[in-house]
N, C-alpha and C positions, 0 to 999 in steps of 0.2 A: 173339304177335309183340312184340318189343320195337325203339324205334326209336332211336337215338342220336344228336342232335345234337352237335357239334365246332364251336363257335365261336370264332375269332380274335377277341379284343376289336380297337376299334375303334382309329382312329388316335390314339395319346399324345402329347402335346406329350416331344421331344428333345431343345428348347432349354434348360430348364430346369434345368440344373446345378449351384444351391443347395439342392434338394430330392433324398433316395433314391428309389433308380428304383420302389421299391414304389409309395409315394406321388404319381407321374406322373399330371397328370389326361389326360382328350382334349383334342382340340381340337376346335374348332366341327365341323371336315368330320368328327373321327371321329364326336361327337353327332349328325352328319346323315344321318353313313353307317350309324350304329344303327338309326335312324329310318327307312329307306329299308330295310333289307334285313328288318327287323323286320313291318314293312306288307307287305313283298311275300310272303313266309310267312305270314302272316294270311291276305294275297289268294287263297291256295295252300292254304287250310285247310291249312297245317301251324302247329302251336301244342303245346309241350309243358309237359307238366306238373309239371314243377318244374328248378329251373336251379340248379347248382350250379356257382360260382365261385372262382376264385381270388381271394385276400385283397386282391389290387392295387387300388390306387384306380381304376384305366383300366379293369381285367378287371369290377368292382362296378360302376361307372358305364355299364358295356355291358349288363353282365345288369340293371340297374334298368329299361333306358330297355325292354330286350326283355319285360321283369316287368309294365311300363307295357301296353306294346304287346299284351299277349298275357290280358291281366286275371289275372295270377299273383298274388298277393297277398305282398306284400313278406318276409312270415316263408318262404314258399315257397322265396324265393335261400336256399343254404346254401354259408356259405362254407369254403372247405375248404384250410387251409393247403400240404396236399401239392400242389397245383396251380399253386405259386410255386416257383420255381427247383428241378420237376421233372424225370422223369424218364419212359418209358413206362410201367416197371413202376407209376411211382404214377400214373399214371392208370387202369392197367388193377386196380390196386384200387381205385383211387375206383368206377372201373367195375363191379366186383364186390361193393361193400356197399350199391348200389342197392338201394330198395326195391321186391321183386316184386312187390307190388301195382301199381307204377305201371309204364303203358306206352311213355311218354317221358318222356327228360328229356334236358336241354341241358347242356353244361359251354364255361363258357366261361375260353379261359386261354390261354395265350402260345405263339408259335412259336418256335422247330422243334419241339418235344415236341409240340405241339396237333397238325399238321402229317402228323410221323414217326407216331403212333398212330393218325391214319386209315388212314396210308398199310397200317400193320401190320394194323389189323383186317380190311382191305378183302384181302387179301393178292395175288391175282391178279384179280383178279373186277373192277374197274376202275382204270383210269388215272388217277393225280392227282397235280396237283404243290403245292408246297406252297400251304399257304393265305394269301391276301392279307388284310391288315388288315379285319375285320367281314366277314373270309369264313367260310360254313359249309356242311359238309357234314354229310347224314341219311343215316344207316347203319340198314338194320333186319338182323333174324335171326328166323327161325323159331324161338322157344326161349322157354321160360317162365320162366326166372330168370335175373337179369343175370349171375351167377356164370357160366354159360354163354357169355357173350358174345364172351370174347375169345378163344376158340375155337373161335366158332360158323362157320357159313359166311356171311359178312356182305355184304351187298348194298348199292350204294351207292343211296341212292333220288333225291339231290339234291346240285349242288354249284351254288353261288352267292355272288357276291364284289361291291360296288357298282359297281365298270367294269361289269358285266354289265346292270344295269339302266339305266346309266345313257347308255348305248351305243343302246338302243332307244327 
């Protein structure tokens, strides 16, 4: 079984207009909403083993704080240029040169593309709308090689978004 984390990096600072949007850091609530949704997948023995992100300062600054949270050890982030101003298809390769040894792993990168590729893999099998800022969803598949994946029959296992915890 393989499982796939979809995470929305966290909230970016908007206001900042002198700097490219690559370079956009968070802002506090999104550093708190990392921190909060991070802990509560720990809470949940969910924890995956390696996180592959988009090159953004916002997208890097989410998977650190999640890298932190989960004791992934910092060479573990790989950053992966296709995962900035993507596409499905590049995510359903990034999806496909996964290493099949490993049973999870996380990608964390921008909406609607983050968003539109759950929605694709998940295809009928549940309901979701897009993802809200340090929102994620866990997708697994019965299948032994990620190549598999995005064709597989995919089940969602988890969707959560900080409203959700922070609502309780």
């Amino acid at each position: 079984m393989k499982t796939l984390y979809l995470l929305r990096h966290a909230k970016a600072d908007s206001d900042m207009t002198t700097i490219r949007d690559i370079e956009r850091p968070l802002t506090e609530r999104g550093i708190n909403d990392a921190k909060l949704i991070s802990a509560s997948l720990l809470n949940k023995s969910f924890a995956p083993q390696r996180i592959v992100s988009s090159p953004a300062v916002r997208t890097y600054s989410t998977a650190l704080t999640f890298a932190i949270a989960f004791s992934i050890k910092l060479d573990q982030i790989v950053l992966n240029s296709s995962l900035y101003n993507s596409s499905i298809t590049d995510y359903f390769n990034v999806i496909s040169q996964i290493d099949d040894s490993l049973e999870s792993v996380m990608i964390v990168g921008h909406n609607e593309v983050i968003s539109e590729t759950a929605m694709r893999l998940l295809k009928k099998n549940a309901r979701l709308e897009s993802l809200k800022t340090c929102g994620v969803v866990l997708i697994s598949a019965e299948i032994n090689s990620w190549k598999e994946f995005t064709t597989a029959d995919c089940k969602l296992v988890l969707s959560l978004n900080p409203s959700m915890i922070k609502e309780l």
